[in-house]
Gaussian input, Z-matrix of N, CA and C with variables (Angstrom, degrees):
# hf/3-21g

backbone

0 1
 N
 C     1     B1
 C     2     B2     1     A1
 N     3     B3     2     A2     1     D1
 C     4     B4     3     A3     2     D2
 C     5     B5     4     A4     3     D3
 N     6     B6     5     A5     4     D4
 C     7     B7     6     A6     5     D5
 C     8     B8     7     A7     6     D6
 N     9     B9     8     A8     7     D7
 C    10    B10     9     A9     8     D8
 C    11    B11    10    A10     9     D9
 N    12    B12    11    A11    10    D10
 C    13    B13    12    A12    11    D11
 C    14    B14    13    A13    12    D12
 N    15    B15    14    A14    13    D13
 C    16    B16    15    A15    14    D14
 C    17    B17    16    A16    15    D15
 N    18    B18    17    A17    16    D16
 C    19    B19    18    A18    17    D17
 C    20    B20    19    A19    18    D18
 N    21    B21    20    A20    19    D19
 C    22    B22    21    A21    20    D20
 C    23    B23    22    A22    21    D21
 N    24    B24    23    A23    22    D22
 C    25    B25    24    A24    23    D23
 C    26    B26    25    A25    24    D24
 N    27    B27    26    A26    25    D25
 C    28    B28    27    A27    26    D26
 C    29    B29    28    A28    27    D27
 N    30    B30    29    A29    28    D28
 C    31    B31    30    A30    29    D29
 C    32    B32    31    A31    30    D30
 N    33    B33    32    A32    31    D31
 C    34    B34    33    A33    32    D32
 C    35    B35    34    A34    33    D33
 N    36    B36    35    A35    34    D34
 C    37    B37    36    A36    35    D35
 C    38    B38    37    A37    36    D36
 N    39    B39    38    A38    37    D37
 C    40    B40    39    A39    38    D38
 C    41    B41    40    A40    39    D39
 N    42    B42    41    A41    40    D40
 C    43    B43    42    A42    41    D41
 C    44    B44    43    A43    42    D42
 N    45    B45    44    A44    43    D43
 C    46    B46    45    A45    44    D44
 C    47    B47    46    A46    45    D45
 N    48    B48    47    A47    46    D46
 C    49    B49    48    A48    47    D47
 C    50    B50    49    A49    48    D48
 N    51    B51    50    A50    49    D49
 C    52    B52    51    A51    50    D50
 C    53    B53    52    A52    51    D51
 N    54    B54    53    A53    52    D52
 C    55    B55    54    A54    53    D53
 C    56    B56    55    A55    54    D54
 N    57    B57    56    A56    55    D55
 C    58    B58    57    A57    56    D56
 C    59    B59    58    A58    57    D57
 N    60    B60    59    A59    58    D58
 C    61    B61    60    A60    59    D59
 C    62    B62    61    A61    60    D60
 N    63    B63    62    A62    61    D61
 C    64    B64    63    A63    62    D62
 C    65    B65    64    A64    63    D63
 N    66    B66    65    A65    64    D64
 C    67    B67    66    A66    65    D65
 C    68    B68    67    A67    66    D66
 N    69    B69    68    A68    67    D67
 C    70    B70    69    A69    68    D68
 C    71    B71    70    A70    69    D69
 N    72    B72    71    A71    70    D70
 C    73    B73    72    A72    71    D71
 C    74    B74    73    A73    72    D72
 N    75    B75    74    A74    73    D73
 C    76    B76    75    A75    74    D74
 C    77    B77    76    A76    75    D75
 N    78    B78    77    A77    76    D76
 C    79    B79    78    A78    77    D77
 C    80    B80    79    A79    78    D78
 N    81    B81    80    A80    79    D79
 C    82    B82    81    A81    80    D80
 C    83    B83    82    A82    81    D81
 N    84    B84    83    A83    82    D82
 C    85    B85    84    A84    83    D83
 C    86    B86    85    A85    84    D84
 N    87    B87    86    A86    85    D85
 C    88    B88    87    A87    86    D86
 C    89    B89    88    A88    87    D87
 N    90    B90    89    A89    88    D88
 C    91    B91    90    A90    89    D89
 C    92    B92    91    A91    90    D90
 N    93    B93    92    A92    91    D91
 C    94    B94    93    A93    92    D92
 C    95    B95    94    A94    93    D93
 N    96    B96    95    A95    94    D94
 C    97    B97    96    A96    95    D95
 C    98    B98    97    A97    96    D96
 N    99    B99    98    A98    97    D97
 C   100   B100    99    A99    98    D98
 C   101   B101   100   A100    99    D99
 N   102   B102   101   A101   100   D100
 C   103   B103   102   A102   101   D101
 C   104   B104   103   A103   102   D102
 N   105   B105   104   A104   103   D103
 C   106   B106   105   A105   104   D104
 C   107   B107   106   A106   105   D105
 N   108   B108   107   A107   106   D106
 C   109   B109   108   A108   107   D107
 C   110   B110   109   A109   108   D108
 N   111   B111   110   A110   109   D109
 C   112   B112   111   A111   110   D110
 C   113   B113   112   A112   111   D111
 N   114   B114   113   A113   112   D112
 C   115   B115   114   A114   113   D113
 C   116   B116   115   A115   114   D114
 N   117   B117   116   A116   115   D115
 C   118   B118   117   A117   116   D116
 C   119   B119   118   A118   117   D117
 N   120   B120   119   A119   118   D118
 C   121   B121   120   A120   119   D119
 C   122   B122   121   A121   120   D120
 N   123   B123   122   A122   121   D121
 C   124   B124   123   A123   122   D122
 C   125   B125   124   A124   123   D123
 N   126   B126   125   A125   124   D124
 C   127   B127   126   A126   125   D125
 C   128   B128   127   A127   126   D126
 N   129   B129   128   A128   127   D127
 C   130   B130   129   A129   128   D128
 C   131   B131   130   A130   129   D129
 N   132   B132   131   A131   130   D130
 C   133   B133   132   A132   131   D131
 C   134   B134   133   A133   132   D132
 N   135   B135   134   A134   133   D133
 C   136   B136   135   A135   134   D134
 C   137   B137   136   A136   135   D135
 N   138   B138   137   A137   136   D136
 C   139   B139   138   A138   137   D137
 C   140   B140   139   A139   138   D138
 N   141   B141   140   A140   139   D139
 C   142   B142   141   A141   140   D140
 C   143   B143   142   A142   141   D141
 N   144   B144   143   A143   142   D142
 C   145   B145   144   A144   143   D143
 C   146   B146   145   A145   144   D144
 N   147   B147   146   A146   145   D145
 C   148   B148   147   A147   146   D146
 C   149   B149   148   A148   147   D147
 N   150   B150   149   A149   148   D148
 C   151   B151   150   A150   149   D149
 C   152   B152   151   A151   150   D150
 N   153   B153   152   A152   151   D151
 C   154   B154   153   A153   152   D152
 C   155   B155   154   A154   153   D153
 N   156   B156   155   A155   154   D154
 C   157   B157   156   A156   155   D155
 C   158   B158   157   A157   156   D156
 N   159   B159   158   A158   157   D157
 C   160   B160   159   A159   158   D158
 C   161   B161   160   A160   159   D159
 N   162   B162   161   A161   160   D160
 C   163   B163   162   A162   161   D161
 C   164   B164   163   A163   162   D162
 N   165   B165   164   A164   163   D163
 C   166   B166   165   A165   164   D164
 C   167   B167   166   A166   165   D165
 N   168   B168   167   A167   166   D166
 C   169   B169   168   A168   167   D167
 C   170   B170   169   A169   168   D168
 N   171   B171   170   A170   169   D169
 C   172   B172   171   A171   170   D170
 C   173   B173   172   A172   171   D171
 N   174   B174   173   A173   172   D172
 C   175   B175   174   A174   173   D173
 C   176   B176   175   A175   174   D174
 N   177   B177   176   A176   175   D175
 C   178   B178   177   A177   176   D176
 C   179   B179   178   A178   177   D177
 N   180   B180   179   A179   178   D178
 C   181   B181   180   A180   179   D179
 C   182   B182   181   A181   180   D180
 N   183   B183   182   A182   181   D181
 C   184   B184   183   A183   182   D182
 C   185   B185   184   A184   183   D183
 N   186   B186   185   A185   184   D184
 C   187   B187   186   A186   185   D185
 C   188   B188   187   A187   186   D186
 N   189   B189   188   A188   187   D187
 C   190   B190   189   A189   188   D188
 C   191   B191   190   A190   189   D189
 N   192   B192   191   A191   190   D190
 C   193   B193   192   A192   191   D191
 C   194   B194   193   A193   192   D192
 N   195   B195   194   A194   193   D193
 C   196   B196   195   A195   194   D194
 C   197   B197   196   A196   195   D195
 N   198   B198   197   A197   196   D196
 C   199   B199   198   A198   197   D197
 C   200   B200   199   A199   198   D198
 N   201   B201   200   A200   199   D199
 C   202   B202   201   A201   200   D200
 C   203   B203   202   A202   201   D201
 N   204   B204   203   A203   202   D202
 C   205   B205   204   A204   203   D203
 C   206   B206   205   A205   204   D204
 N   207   B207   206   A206   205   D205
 C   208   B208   207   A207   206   D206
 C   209   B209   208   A208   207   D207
 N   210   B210   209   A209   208   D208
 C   211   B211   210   A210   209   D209
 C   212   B212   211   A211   210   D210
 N   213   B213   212   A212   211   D211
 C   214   B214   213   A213   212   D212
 C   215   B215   214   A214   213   D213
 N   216   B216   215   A215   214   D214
 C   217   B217   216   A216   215   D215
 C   218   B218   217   A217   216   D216
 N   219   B219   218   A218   217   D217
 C   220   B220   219   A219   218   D218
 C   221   B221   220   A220   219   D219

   B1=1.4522
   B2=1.5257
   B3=1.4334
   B4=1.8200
   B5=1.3764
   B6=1.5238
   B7=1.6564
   B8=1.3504
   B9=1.1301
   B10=2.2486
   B11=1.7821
   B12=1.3818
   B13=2.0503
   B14=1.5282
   B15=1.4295
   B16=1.7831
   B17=1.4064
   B18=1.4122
   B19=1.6397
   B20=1.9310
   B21=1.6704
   B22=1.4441
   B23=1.8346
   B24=1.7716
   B25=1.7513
   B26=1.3241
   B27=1.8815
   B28=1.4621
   B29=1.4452
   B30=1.4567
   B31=1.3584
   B32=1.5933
   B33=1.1659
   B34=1.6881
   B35=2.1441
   B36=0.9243
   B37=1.2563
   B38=1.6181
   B39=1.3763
   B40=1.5017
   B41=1.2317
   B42=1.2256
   B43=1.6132
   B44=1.7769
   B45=1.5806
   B46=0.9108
   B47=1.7714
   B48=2.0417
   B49=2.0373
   B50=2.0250
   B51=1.4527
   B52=1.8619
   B53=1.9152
   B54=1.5347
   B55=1.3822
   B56=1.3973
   B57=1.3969
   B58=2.1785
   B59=1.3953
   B60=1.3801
   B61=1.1248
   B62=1.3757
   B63=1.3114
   B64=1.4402
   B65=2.3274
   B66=0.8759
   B67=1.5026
   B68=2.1016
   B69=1.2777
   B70=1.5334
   B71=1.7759
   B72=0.9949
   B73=1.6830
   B74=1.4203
   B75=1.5112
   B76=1.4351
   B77=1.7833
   B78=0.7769
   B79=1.6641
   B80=0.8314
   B81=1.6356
   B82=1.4468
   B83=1.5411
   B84=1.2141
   B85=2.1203
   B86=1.3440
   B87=1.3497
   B88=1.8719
   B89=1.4499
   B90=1.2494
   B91=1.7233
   B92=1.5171
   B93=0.9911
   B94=1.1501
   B95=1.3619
   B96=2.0684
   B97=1.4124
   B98=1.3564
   B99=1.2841
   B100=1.8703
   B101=1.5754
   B102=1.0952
   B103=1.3989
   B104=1.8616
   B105=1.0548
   B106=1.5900
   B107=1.9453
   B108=1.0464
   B109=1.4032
   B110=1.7260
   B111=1.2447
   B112=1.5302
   B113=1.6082
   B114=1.7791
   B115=1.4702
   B116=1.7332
   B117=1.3637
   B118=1.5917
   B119=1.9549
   B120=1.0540
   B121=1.9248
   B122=1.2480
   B123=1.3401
   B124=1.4592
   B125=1.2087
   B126=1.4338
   B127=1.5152
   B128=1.5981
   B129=1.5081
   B130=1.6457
   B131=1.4477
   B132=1.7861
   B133=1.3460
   B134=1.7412
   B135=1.0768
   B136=1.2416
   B137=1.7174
   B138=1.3488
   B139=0.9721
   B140=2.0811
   B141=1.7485
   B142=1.7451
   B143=1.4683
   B144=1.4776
   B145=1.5680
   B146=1.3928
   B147=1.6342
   B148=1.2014
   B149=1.4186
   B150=1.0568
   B151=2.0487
   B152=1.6267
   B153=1.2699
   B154=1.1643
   B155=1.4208
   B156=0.9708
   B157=1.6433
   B158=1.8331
   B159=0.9670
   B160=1.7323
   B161=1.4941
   B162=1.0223
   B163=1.5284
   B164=1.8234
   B165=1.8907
   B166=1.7455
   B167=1.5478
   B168=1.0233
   B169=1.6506
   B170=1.3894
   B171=1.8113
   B172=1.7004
   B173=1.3176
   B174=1.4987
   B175=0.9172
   B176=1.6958
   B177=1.2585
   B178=1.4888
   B179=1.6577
   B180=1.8907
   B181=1.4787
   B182=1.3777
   B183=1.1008
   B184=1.9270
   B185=1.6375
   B186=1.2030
   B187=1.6739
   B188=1.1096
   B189=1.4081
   B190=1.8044
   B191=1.6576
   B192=1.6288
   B193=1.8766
   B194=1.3967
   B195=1.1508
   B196=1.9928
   B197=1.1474
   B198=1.5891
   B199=1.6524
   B200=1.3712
   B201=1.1258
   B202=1.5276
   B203=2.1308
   B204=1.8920
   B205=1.9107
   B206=1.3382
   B207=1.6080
   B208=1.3394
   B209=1.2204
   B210=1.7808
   B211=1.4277
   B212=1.8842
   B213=1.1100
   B214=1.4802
   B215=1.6657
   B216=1.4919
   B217=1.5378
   B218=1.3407
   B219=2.0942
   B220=0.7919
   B221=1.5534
   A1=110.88
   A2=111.65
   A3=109.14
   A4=113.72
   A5=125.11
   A6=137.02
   A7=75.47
   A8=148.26
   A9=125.93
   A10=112.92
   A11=92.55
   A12=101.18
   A13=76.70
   A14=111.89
   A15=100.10
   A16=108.45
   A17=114.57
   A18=122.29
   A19=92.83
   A20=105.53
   A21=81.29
   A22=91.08
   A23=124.23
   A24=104.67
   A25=125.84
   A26=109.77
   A27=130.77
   A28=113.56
   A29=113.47
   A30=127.86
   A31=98.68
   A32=111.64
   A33=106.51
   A34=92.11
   A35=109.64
   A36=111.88
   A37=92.08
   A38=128.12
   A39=120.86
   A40=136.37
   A41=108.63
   A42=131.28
   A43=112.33
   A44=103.02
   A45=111.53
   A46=117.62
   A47=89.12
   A48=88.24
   A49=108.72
   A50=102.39
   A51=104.79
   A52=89.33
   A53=110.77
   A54=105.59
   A55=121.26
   A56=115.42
   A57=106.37
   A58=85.51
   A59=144.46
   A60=133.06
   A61=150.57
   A62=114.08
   A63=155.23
   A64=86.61
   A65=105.19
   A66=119.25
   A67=101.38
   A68=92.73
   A69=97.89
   A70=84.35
   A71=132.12
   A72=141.35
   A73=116.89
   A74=109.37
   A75=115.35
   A76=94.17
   A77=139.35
   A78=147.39
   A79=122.08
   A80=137.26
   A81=106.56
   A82=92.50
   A83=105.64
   A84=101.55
   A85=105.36
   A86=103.03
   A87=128.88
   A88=84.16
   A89=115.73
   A90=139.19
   A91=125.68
   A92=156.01
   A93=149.68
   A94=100.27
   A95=111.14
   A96=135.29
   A97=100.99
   A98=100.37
   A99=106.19
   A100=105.08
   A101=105.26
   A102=122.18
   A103=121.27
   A104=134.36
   A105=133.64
   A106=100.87
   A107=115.66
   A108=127.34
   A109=95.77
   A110=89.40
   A111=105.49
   A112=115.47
   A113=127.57
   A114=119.08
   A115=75.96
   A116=109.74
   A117=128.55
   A118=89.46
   A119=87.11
   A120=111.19
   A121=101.00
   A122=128.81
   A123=147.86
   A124=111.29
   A125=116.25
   A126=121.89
   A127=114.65
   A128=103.49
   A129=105.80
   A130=138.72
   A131=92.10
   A132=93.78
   A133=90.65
   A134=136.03
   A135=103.75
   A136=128.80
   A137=99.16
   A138=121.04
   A139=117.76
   A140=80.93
   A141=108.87
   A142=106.55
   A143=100.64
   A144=110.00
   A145=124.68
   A146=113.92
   A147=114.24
   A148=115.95
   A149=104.64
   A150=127.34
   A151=71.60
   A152=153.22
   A153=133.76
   A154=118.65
   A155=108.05
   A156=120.13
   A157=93.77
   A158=146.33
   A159=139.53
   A160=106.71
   A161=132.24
   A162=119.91
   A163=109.02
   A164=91.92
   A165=94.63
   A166=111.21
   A167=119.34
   A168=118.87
   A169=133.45
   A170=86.37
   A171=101.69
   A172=117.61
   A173=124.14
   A174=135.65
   A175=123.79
   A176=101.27
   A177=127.21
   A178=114.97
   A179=110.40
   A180=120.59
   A181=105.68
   A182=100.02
   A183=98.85
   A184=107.44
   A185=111.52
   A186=106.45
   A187=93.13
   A188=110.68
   A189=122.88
   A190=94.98
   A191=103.40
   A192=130.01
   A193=92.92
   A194=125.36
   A195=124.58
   A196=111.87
   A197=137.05
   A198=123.63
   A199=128.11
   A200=107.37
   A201=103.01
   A202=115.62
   A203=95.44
   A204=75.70
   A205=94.86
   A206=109.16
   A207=116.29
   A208=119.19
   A209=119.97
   A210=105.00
   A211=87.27
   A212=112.42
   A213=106.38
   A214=114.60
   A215=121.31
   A216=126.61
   A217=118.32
   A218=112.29
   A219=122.66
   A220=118.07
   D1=-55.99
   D2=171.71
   D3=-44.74
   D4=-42.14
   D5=-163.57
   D6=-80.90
   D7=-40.37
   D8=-169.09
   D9=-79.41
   D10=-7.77
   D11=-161.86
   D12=-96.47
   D13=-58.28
   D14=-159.93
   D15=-58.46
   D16=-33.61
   D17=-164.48
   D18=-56.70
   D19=-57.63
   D20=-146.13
   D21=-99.45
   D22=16.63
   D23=145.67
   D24=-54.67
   D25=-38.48
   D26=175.09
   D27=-38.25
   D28=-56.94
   D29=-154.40
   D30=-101.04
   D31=-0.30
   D32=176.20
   D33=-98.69
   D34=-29.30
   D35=-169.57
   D36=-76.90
   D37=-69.39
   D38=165.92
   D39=-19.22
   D40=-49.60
   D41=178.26
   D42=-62.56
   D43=-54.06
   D44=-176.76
   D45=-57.54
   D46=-54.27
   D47=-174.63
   D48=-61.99
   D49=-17.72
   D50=-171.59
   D51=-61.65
   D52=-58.68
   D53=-173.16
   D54=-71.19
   D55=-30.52
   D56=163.60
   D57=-52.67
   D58=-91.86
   D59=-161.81
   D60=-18.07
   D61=-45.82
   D62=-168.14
   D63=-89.41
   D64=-78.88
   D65=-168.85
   D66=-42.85
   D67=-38.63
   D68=-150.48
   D69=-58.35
   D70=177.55
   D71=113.51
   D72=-154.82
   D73=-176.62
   D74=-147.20
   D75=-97.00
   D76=164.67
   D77=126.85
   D78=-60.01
   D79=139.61
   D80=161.93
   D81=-119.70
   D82=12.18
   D83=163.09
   D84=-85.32
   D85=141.47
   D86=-178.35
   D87=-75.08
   D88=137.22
   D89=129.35
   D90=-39.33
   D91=63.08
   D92=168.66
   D93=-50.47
   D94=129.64
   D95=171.62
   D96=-135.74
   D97=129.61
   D98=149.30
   D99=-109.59
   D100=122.85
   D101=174.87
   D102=-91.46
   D103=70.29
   D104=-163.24
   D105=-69.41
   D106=130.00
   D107=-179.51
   D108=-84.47
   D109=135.87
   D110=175.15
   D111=-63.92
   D112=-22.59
   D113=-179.84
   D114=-156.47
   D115=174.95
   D116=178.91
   D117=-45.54
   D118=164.02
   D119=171.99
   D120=-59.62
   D121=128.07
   D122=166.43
   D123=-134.29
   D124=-170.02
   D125=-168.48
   D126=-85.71
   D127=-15.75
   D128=165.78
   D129=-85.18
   D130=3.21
   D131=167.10
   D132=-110.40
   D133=57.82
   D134=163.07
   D135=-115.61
   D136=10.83
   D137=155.95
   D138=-33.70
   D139=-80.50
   D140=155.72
   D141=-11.71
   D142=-74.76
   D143=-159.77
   D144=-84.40
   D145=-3.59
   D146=160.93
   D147=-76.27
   D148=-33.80
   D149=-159.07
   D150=-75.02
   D151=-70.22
   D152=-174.01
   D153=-35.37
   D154=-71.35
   D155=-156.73
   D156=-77.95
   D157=-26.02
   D158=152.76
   D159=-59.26
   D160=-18.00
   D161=166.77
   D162=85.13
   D163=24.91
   D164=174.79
   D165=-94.58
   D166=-3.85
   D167=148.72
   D168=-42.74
   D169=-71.94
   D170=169.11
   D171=-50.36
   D172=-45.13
   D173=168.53
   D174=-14.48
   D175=-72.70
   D176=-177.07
   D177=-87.49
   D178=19.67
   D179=-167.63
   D180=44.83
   D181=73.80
   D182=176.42
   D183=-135.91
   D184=133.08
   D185=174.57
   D186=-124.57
   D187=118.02
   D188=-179.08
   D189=-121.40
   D190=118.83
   D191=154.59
   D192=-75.35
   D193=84.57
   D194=131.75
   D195=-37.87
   D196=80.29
   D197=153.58
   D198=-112.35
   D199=155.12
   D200=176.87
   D201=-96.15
   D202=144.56
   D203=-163.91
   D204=-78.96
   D205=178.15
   D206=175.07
   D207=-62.03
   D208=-19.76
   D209=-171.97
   D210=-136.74
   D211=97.83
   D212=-170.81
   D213=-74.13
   D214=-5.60
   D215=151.59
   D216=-19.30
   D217=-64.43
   D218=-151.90
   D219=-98.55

């Protein structure tokens, strides 16, 4: 009975990663983002601005505009 439970957790786990697999695919069109910062650039966006400059944007086909608006009030 344990050797029939493991057999088919195995094959549910198989099944499953063949279809994430199968389902997933890539883009090869860029994302265009403008991203507007909530106040001028500070240290809490810098998250943002590392993920830029490491190339984890591109990464994920992403083209992210970091700007700040003219009147960040609003």
């Amino acid at each position: 009975m344990k050797k029939i439970v493991t057999f088919f957790a195995l094959l549910c786990v198989l099944v499953g990663n063949v279809a994430s697999i199968a389902c997933s695919s890539q883009s090869a069109d860029t994302d265009k983002i403008k991203l507007a910062l909530d106040w001028f650039p500070n240290s809490n966006h810098l998250g943002l601005y590392i993920a830029e400059e490491r190339g984890y944007f591109a990464e994920e086909n992403l083209e992210v505009e970091i700007y700040t608006p003219s009147d960040p009030s609003t």
